[in-house]
LODRENNU-779974 format. One record per residue (C-alpha): x, y, z. Coordinates in Angstrom, 1 decimal. Each point is the difference from the previous one (the first is absolute). Layout:
<guses>
+--------+--------+--------+
|     xx |     yy |     zz |
+--------+--------+--------+
|      X |      Y |      Z |
...
+--------+--------+--------+
</guses>
This chain:
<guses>
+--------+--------+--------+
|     xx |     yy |     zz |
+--------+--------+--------+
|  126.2 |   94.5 |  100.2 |
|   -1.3 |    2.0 |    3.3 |
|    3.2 |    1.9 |    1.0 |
|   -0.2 |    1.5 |    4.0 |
|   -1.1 |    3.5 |   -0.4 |
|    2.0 |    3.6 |    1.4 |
|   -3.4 |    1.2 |    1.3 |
|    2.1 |    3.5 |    1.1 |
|   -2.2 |    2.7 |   -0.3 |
|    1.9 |    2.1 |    2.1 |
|    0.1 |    3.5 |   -1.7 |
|    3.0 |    1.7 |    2.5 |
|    1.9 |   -3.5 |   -0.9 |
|   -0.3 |    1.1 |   -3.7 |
|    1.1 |    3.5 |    0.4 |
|    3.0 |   -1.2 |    1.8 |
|    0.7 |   -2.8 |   -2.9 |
|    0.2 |    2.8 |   -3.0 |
|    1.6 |    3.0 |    2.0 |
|    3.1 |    1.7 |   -1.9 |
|   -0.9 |   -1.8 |   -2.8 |
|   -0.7 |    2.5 |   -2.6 |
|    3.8 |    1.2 |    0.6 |
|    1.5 |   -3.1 |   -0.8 |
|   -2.3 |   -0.5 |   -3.1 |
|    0.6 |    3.9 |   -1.1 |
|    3.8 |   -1.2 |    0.1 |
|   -0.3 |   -3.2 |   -1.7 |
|   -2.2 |    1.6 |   -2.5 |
|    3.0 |    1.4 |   -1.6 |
|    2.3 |   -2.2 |   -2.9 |
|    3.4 |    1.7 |    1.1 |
|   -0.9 |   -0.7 |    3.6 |
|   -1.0 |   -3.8 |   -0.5 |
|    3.3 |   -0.2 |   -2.0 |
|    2.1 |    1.3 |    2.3 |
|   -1.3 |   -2.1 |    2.9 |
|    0.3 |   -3.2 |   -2.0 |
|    3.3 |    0.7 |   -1.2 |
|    1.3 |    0.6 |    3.6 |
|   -1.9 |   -2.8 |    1.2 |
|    2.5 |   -2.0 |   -2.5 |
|    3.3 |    1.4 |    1.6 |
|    0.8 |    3.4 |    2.1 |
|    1.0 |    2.9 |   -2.4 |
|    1.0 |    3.6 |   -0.1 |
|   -1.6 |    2.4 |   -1.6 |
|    2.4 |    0.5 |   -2.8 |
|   -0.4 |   -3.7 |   -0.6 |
|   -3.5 |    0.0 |    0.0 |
|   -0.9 |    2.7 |   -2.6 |
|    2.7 |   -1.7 |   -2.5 |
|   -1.7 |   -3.3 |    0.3 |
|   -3.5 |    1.5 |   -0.4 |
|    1.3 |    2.2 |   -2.2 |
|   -1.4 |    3.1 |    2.0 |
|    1.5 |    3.5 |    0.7 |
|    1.4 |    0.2 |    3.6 |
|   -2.8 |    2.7 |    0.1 |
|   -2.6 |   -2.6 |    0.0 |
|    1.4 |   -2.5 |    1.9 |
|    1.1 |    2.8 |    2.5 |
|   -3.7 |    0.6 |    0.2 |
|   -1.9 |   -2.9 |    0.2 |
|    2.4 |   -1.7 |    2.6 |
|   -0.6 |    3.0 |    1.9 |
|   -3.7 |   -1.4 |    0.0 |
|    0.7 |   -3.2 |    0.9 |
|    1.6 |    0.8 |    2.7 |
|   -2.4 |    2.3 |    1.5 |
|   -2.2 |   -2.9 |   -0.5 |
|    1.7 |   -2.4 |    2.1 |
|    1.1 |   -2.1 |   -2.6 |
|    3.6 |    0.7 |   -0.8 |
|    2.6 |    1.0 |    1.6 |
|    3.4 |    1.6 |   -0.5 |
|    3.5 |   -1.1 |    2.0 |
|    2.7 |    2.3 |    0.7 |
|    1.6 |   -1.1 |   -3.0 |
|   -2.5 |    1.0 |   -2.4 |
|   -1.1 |   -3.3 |   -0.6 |
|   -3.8 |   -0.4 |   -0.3 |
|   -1.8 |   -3.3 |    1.6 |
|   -3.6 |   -1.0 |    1.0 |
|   -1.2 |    0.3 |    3.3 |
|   -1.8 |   -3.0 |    2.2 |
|   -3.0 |    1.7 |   -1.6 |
|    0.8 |    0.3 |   -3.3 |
|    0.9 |   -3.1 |   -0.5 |
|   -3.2 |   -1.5 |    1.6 |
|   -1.8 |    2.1 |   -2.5 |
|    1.8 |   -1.0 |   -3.0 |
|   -0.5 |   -3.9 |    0.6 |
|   -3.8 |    1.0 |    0.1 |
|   -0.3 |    1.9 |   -3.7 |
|    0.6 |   -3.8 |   -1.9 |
|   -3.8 |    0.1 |    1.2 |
|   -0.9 |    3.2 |   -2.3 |
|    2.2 |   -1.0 |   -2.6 |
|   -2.0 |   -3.4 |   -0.3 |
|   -3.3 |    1.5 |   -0.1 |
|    1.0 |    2.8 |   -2.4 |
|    1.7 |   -2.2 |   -2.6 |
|   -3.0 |   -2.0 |    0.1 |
|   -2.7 |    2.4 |    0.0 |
|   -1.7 |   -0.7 |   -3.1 |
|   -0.1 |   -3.8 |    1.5 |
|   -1.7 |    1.1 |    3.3 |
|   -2.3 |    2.4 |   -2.1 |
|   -2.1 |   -3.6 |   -0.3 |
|    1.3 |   -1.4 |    2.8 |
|    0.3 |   -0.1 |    3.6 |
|    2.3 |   -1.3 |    3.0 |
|   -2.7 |   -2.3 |    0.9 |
|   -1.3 |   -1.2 |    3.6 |
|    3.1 |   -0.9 |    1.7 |
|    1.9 |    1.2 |    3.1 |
|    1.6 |    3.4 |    0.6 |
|    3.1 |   -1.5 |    0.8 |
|    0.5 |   -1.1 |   -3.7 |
|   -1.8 |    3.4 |   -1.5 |
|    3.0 |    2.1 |    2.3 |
|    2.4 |   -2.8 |   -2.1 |
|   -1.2 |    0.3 |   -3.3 |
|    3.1 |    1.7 |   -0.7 |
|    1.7 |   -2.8 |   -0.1 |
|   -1.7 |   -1.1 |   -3.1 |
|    2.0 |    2.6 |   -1.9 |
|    2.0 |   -0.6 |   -2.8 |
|   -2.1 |   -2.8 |   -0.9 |
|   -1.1 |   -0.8 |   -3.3 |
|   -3.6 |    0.3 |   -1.6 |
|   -1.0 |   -2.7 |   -1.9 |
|   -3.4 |    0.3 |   -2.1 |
|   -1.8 |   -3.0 |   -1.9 |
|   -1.4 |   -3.1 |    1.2 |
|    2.2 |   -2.1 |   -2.1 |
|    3.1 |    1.7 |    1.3 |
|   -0.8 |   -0.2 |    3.3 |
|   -0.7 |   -3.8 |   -0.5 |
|    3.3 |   -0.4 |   -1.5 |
|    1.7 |    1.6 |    2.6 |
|   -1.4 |   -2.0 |    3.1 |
|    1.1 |   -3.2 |   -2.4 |
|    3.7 |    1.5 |   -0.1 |
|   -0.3 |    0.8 |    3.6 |
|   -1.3 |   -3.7 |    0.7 |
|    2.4 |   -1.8 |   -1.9 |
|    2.7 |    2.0 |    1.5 |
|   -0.8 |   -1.0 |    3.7 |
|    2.1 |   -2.3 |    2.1 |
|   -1.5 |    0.9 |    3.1 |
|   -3.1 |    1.1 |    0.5 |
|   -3.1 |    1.1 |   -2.3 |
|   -2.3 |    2.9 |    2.5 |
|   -3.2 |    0.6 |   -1.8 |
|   -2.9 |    2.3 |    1.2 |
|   -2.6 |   -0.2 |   -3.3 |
|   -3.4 |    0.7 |   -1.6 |
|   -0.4 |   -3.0 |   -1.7 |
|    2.2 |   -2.6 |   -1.3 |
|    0.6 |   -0.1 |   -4.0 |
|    0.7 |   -3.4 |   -1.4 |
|    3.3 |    1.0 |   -1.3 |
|    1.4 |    0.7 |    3.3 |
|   -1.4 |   -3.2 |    1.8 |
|    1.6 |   -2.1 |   -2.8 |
|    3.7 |    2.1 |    0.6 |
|   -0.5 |   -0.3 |    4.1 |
|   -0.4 |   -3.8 |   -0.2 |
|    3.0 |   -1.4 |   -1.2 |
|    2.2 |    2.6 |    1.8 |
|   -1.0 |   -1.0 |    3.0 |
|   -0.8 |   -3.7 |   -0.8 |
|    3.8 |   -0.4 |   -1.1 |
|    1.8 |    2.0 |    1.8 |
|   -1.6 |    1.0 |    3.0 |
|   -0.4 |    3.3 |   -0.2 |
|   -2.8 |    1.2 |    3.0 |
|   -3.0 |    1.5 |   -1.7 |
|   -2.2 |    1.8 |    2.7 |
|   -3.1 |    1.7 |   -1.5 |
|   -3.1 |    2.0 |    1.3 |
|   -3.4 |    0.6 |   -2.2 |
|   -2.8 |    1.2 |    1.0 |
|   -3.5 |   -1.8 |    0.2 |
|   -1.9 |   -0.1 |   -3.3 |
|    3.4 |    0.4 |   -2.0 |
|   -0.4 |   -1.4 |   -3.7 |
|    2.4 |   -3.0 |   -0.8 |
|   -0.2 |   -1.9 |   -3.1 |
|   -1.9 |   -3.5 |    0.2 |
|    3.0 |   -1.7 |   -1.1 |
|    1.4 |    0.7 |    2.7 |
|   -1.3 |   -2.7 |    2.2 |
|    1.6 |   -2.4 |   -2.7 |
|    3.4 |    1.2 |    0.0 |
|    0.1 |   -0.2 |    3.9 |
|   -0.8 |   -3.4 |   -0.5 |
|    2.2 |   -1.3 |   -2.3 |
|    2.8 |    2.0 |    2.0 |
|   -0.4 |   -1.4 |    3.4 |
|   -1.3 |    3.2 |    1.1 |
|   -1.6 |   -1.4 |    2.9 |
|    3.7 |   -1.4 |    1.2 |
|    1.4 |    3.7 |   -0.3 |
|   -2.2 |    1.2 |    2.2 |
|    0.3 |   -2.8 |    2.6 |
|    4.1 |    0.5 |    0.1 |
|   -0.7 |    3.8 |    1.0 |
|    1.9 |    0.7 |   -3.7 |
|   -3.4 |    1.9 |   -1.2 |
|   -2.0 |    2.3 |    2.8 |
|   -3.0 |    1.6 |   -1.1 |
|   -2.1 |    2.5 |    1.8 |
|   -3.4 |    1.9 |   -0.7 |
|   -1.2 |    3.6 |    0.6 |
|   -2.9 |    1.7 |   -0.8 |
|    1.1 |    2.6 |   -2.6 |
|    3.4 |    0.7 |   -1.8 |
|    0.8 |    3.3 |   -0.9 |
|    3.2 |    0.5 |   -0.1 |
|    2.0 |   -2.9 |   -1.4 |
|    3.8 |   -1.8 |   -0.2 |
|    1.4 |   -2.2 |   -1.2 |
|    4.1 |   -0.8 |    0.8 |
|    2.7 |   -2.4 |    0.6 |
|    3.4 |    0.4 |    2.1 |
|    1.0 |    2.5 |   -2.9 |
|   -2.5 |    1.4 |   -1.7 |
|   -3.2 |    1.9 |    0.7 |
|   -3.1 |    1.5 |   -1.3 |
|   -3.0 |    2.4 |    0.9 |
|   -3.1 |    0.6 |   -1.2 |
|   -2.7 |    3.1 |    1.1 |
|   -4.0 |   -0.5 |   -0.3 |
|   -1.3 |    2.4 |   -2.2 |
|   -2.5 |    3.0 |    1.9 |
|   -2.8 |   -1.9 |    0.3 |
|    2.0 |   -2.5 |    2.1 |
|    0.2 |   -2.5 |   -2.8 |
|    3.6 |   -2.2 |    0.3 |
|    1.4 |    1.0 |   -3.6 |
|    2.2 |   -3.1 |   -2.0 |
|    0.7 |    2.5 |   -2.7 |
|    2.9 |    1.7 |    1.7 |
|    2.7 |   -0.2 |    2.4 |
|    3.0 |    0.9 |    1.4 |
|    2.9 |   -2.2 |    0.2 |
|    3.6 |    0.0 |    1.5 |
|    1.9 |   -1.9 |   -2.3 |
|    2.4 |   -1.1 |    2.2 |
|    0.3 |    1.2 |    3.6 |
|    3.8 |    0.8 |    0.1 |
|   -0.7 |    2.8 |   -3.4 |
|   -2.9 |    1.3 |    1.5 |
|    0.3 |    2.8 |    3.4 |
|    1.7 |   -2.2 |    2.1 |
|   -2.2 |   -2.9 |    0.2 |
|   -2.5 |    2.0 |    1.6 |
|   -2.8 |   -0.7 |   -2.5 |
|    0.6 |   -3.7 |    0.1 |
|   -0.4 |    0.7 |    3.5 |
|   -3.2 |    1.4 |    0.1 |
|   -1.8 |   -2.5 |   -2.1 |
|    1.3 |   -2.5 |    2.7 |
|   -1.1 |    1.8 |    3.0 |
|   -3.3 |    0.4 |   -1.5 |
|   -0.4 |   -3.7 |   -1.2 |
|    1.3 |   -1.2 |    3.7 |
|   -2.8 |    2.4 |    1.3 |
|   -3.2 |   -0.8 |   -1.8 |
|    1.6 |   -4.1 |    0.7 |
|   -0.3 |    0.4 |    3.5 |
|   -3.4 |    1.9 |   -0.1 |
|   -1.8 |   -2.5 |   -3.1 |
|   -2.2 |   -2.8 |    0.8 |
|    0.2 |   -3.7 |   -0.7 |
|   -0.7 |   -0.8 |   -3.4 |
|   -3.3 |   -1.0 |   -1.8 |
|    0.2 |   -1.9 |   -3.2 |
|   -3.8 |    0.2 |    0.4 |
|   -0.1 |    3.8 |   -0.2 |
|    1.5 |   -0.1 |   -4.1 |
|   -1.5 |    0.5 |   -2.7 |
|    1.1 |   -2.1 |   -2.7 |
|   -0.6 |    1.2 |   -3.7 |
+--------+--------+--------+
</guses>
């Protein structure tokens, strides 16, 4: 898909974008530091309190509070009683992004964000806490749970189509309605039976109720699938390859930060939706 480009080359814009930087990073670098910042992001403490539950001297914690304050990202009442500042807490809500990336850095070693908008690169935090799930078979098996357990809507942005998933998608929404919206992208590989199992299904009538949407883009990189609960991700690999051997997946969205990564597999779905094509049955290849 052709995403709108940032075609910024504005060097002085850039130099105002990363000023003070290195101070915040030099703070953050720091274990006690990040600890201390998380646990008051939790609930407003003293000092006293905060070196027994981090179990640090009041020496340290003296210390490195002192830093955090300096930095703008703390501050202290007349009580003692240590909260973050407007800006602290800003930054905090951003490090989920670094935390994401460096629990999965072995993952994006082979892989890469892929070609899509920097709107969803500056969100990728959201993804966090997710789970990595490796093996084709697995990943299969989890898109069946995933349909099976829909009762509202199946959102799919895919590759290809294997034949296990078309023949767990069918009766779902066949029999109970559920709303199956799906992208793929021209030249995608679908299985030859395919064409027979949309027969026999009434495919044709799915598609005429509005019950199945399907759209068409060029490439797929990146790719989801989800229902109303659920969610999953998957990365290309570097040489901007979409990748069906891993992925990332919620679980559920009320365990998993908030909802948010459930949310961002929807906002990307409703995006590339609303910028696809019509679809081309001609444009398959059938093996």
């Amino acid at each position: 898909m052709n995403y709108p480009e940032n075609n910024n080359n504005d060097s002085k814009h850039s130099d105002i974008q990363f000023s003070n930087m290195e101070e915040i990073f030099l703070e953050l670098a720091s274990s006690q530091r990040l600890s201390i910042i998380f646990m008051i992001s939790y609930r407003r403490l003293k000092l006293s309190a905060l070196a027994k539950s981090l179990n640090l001297t009041i020496q340290e914690v003296h210390r490195n509070t002192n830093r955090l304050v300096d930095a703008g990202l703390i501050e202290k009442n007349s009580e003692g009683v240590f909260f973050l500042t407007t800006f602290g807490n800003a930054i905090i809500k951003q490090l989920s992004i670094f935390d994401f990336l460096s629990s999965n850095k072995n993952y994006f070693s082979d892989h890469r964000i892929g070609d899509i908008p920097m709107k969803f690169v500056q969100r990728i935090g959201a993804l966090n806490g997710g789970k990595l799930i490796s093996g084709i078979v697995s990943i299969i098996e989890s898109w069946k749970r995933l349909y099976d357990e829909s009762s509202e809507y199946i959102y799919g942005i895919l590759p290809q189509i294997p034949l296990e998933l078309i023949q767990s998608v069918i009766p779902k929404v066949k029999n109970e309605g559920v709303k199956f919206n799906y992208i793929l992208p021209k030249n995608a590989i679908v299985p030859k039976i395919r064409s027979d199992l949309q027969k026999s299904s009434g495919y044709a009538d799915l598609l005429k109720q509005g019950i199945v949407e399907r759209k068409m883009i060029d490439k797929i990189e990146v790719a989801v699938i989800l229902n109303e609960k659920q969610a999953t991700v998957m990365f290309p690999t570097l040489k901007g390859e979409a990748d069906m051997n891993y992925m990332f997946s919620n679980n559920d969205i009320k365990s998993n930060n908030d909802g948010l990564f459930h949310e961002w597999c929807v906002d990307f779905f409703r995006y590339c939706w609303y910028n696809s094509k019509p679809f081309d049955e001609r444009k398959l290849t059938e093996v």
